[in-house]
C-alpha positions as CSV (number, residue, x, y, z in Angstrom):
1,X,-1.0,-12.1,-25.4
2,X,2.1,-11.0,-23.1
3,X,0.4,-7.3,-23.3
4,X,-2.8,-8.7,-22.1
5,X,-0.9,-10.6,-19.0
6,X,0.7,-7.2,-18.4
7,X,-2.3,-4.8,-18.8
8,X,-4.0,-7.5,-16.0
9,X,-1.4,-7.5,-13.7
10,X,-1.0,-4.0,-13.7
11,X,-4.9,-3.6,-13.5
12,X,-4.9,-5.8,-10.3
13,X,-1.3,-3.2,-8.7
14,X,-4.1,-0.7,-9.8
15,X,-6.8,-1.5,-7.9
16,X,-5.1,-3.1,-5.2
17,X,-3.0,0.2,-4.4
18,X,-6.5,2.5,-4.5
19,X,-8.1,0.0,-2.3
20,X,-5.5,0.1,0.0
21,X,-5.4,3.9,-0.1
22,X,-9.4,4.2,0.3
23,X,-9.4,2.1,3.5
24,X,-7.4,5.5,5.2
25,X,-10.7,7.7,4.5
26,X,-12.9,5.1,7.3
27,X,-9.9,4.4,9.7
28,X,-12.1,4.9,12.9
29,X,-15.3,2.8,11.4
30,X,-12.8,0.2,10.7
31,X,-10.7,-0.2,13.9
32,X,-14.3,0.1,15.6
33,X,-15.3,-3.4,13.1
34,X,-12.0,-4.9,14.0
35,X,-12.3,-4.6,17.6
36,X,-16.0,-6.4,17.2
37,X,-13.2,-9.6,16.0
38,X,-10.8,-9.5,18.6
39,X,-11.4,-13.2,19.1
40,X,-9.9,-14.2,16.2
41,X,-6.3,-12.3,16.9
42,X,-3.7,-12.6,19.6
43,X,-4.2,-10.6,22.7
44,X,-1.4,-8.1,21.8
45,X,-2.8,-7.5,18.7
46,X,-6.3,-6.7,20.1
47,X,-4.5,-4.6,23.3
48,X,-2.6,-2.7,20.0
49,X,-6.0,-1.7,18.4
50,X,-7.6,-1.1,21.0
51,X,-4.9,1.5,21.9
52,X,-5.0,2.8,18.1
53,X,-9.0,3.2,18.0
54,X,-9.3,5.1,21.3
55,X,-6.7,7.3,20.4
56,X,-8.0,7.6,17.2
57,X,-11.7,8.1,18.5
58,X,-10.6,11.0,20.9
59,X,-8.4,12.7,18.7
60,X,-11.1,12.6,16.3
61,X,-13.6,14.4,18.6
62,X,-11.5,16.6,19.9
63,X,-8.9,17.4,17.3
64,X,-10.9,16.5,14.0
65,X,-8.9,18.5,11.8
66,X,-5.9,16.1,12.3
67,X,-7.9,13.1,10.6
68,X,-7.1,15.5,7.3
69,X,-3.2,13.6,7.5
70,X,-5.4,10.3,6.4
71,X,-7.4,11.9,3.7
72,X,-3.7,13.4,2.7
73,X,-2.6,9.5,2.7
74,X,-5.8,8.0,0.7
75,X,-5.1,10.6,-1.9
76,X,-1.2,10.1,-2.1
77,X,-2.4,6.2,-2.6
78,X,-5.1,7.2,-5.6
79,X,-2.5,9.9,-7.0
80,X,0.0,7.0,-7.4
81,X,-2.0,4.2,-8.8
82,X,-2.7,7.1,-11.8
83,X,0.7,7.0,-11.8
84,X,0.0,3.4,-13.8
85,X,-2.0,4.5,-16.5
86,X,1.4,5.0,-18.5
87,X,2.2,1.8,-18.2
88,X,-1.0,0.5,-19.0
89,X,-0.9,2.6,-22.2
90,X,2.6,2.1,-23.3
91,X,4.5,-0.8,-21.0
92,X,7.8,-0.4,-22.5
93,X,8.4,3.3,-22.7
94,X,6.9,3.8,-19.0
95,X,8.5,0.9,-17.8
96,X,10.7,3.7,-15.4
97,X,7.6,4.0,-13.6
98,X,7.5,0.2,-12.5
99,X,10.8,0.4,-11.3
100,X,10.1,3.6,-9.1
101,X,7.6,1.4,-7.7
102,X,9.8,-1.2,-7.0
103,X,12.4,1.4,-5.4
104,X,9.3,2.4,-3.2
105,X,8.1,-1.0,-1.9
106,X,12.2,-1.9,-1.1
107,X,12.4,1.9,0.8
108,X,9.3,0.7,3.1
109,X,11.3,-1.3,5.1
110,X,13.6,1.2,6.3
111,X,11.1,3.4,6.4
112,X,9.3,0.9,8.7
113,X,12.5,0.4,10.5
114,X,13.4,3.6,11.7
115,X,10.6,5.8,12.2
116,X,8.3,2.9,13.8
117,X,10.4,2.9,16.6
118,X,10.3,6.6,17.0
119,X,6.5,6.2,16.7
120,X,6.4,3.5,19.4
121,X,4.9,1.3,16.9
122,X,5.0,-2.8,18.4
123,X,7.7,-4.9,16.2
124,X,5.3,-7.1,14.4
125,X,3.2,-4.4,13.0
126,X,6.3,-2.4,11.4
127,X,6.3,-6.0,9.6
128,X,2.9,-5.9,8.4
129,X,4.0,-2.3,7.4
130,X,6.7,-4.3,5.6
131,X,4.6,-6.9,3.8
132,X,2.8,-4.0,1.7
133,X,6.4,-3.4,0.3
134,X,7.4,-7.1,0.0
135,X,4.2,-8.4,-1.8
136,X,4.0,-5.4,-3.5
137,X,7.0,-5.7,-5.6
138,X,6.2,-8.8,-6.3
139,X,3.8,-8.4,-9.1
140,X,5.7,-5.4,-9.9
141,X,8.9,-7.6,-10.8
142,X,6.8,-10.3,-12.6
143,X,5.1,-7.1,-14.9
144,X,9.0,-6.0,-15.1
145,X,9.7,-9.1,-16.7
146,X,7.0,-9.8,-18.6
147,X,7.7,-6.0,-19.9
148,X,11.7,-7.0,-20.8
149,X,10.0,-10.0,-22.8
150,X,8.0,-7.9,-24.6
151,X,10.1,-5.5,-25.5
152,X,12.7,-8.0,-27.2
153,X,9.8,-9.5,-28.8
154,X,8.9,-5.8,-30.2
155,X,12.5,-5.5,-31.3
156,X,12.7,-8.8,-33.4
């Protein structure tokens, strides 16, 4: 049963991080959809993507080659979630590789912290930069546990 909840939870970090990663491979289709929904979000958030899709748009046509840093970023995000499958197969031996993750989602925020200000990115979207690593963790640290459970229970 406690390998079951942990093969799900793991399943969900799985697909979740891939999906996340995917979404880097359309980047200029989907700022062009968000911008269609600039209704529903403040005005500094619209003024932001705005800024972000037109830069992205023109770099696009005239620098294409540079879009290859997002395919770079959807594959790092599809590399890691493979990273997974040893903990799917074998929780307790791989369970190294859940705390890498959790080492990863804590090092966003500094991450966010520092170079967003270098990169002129607005305050509030370093912390949706940050969320990734906060909710991220979070079914990492419940799989963590659930993976310390069974491991006693393997040992009795």
């Amino acid at each position: 049963m406690l390998l079951k909840k942990i093969r799900r939870m793991l399943l969900f970090f799985i697909v979740a991080l891939a999906l996340s990663g995917i979404t880097a491979f359309p980047v200029e289709t989907e700022l062009k959809w968000l911008l269609q929904h600039t209704d529903l979000m403040p005005k500094s958030l619209a003024n932001f993507l705005h800024t972000i899709y037109n830069a992205i748009s023109q770099t696009n046509q005239q620098y294409p080659y540079i879009a290859y840093g997002f395919d770079w970023l959807a594959f790092a995000h599809l590399v890691i979630a493979t990273a997974f499958i040893g903990p799917l197969k074998d929780p307790v031996k791989n369970i190294w590789i859940i705390e890498w993750a959790m080492i990863a989602c804590v090092a966003i925020i500094p991450l966010a912290f520092i170079c967003g200000p270098i990169r002129q990115i607005p305050f509030y979207w370093r912390l949706i930069d940050c969320s990734f690593g906060v909710f991220g963790i979070i079914p990492l640290f419940v799989c963590r546990k659930w993976i310390k459970s069974l491991e006693k229970e393997t040992i009795l």
